[in-house]
C-alpha positions, 0 to 999 in steps of 0.5 A: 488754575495757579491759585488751585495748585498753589492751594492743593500744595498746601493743603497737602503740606499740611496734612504732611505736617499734621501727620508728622506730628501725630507720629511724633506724639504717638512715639512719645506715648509708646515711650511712655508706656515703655518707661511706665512698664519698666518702672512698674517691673522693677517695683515689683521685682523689689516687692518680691525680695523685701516681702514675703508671699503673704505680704505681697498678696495682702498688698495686691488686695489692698491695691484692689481696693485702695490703688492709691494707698498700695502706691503710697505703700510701696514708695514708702518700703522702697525708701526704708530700703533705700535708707537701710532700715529694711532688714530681712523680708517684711512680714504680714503683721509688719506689712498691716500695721504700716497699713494701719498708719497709713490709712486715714482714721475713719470718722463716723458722722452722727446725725441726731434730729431733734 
């Protein structure tokens, strides 16, 4: 009978550790997401004052498609303005030649049989 309640203490010692833990980690995961989101807001609020409505929705259509090369994008704008190199709001003829350089040339592969 001693060994029983010895046993069922630890197991409920446990199962107060383990859920300790799995409070902990879901804390850190809604922290996180708070800090995600935040960042996520204070890019967007920069987008809006270094381009024009244009260029904000030719970013968010390549972002659609090309998630990664936005993000690149607007690292990039972000450091241009950081460094001083952004004057006035950029365009959309500005925002798709920047586009142009940072999208990879595409190769076009030819199989010929002989």
């Amino acid at each position: 009978m001693q060994d029983d309640e010895e046993l069922e203490l630890i197991r409920r010692r446990r199962m107060a550790e383990l859920q300790n833990a799995q409070q902990q980690q879901l804390q850190q995961q809604a922290m996180m997401q708070e800090q995600a989101a935040r960042r996520e807001a204070e890019m967007q609020a920069i987008m809006r004052q270094i381009l024009t409505p244009e260029a904000r929705d030719r970013l968010a259509t390549v972002r659609l498609a090309y998630p990664e090369v936005a993000a690149s994008v607007e690292e990039q704008l972000i450091r241009l303005l950081q460094m001083g190199r952004v004057q006035g709001q950029i365009d959309d003829q500005t925002l798709k030649a920047i586009l142009q350089k940072m999208t990879p040339q595409k190769r076009e592969i030819k199989i010929e049989r002989v």
